[in-house]
N, C-alpha and C positions, 0 to 999 in steps of 0.2 A: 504494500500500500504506500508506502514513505518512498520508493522507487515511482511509482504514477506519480505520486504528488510534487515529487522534484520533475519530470518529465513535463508536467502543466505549466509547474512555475517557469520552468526555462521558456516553455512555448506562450508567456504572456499573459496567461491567464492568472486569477487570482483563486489559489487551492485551499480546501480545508479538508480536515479527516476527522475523525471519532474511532479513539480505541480505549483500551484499558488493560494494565495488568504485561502477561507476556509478551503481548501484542507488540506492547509499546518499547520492547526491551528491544526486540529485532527492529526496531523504526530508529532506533541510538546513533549506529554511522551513519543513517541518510541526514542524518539531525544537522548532525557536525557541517555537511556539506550545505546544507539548505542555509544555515543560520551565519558559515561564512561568506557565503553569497550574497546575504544581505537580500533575501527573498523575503516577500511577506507573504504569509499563509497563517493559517491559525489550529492548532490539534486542541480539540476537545478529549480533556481523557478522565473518563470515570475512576479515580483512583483507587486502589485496590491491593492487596496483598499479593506480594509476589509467593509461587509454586516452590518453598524452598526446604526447609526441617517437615512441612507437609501439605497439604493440599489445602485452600482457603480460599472463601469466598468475600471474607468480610473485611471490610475497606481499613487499610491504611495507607501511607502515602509511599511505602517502602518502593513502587514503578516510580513515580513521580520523581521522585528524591534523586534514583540514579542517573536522572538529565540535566541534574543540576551545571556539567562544566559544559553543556551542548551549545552555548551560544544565546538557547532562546532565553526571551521571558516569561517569566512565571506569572501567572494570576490566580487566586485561588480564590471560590464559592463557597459559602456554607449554606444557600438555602436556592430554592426551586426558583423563586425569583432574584435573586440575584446573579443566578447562571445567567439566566436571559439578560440581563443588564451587562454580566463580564462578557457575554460571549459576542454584544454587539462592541462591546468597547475595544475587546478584543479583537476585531477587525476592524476595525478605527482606527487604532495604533497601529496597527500591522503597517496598512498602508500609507498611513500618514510617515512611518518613521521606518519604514522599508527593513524589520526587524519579526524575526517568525517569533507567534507568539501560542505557549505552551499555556491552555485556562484547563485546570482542574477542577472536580468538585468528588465529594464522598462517593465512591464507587457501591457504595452497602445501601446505606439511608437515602441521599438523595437522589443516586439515579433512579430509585424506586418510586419515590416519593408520587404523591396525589395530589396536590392542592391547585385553589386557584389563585390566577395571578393575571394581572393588568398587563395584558399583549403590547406592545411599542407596536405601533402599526406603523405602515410601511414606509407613508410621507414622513412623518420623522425622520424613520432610518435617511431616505432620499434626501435629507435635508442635509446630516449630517456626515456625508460622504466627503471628503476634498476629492473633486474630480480630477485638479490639477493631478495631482499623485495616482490615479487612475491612467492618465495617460501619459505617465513619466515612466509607470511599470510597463503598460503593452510596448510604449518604446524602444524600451531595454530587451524585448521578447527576440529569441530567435529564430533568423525569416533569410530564408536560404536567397531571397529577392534583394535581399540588403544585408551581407556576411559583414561580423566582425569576432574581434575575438575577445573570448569569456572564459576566466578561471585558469589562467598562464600557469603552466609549471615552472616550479624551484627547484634547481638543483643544489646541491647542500653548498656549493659557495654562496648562493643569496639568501638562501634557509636558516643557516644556522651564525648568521648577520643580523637577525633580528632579537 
């Protein structure tokens, strides 16, 4: 999944995923490459107990935690409604500041969760888009009509100068 989602972002599009738990362990090296690019996208990820001393369903942040040096930022939910408040914030920031952005919430309690809550409907969102940065990323997109080049290699004399 983290492979499609770097594949989108190079092709200009603006990506988002949902996982949780192992899922997101195998998504780790694509992280690395995504977040040094400086793409923005957004993973939603139900936090959750990693598969380790034994089998677990029940949420703690022990996935989460292990992407803490991947580059992205962190946002963390504690209730139903304010996923939907991080999650649109979270692609606000994404794009505004061309930085991928990791929003967590309880993988146990509130991905389950029931209740109701005040929808943001759509003209808002519309409102609060900067389109400028919408068409700063399709620009940067790769388009075999207009080649440049993305992500130079370093060989260890410019590598290990930093």
């Amino acid at each position: 999944a983290a492979g499609a989602l770097h594949g989108a972002l190079k092709a200009g599009a603006f990506g988002v995923t949902f996982t949780a738990s192992q899922g997101l362990l195998l998504m780790i090296p694509n992280m690395f490459k995504i977040a040094g690019e400086l793409l923005p996208c957004v993973m939603h990820v139900a936090a959750r107990a990693l598969a380790g001393q034994s089998l677990s369903i029940f949420g703690d942040h022990s996935d989460v935690m292990a992407c803490r040096s991947t580059g992205w930022a962190m946002l963390a939910s504690e209730s139903v409604e304010m996923v939907q408040y991080h999650a649109l914030i979270a692609h606000l920031v994404s794009m505004e500041r061309r930085v991928p952005v990791q929003h967590f919430f309880d993988g146990f309690r509130t991905s389950h969760e029931v209740n109701k809550v005040k929808l943001i409907d759509y003209e808002t969102m519309k409102d609060l888009i900067d389109w400028e940065a919408v068409k700063i990323h399709h620009g940067l997109a790769l388009n075999p009509r207009h080649p440049h080049m993305q992500g130079q290699s370093q060989g260890p004399d410019i590598f290990f100068q930093c």
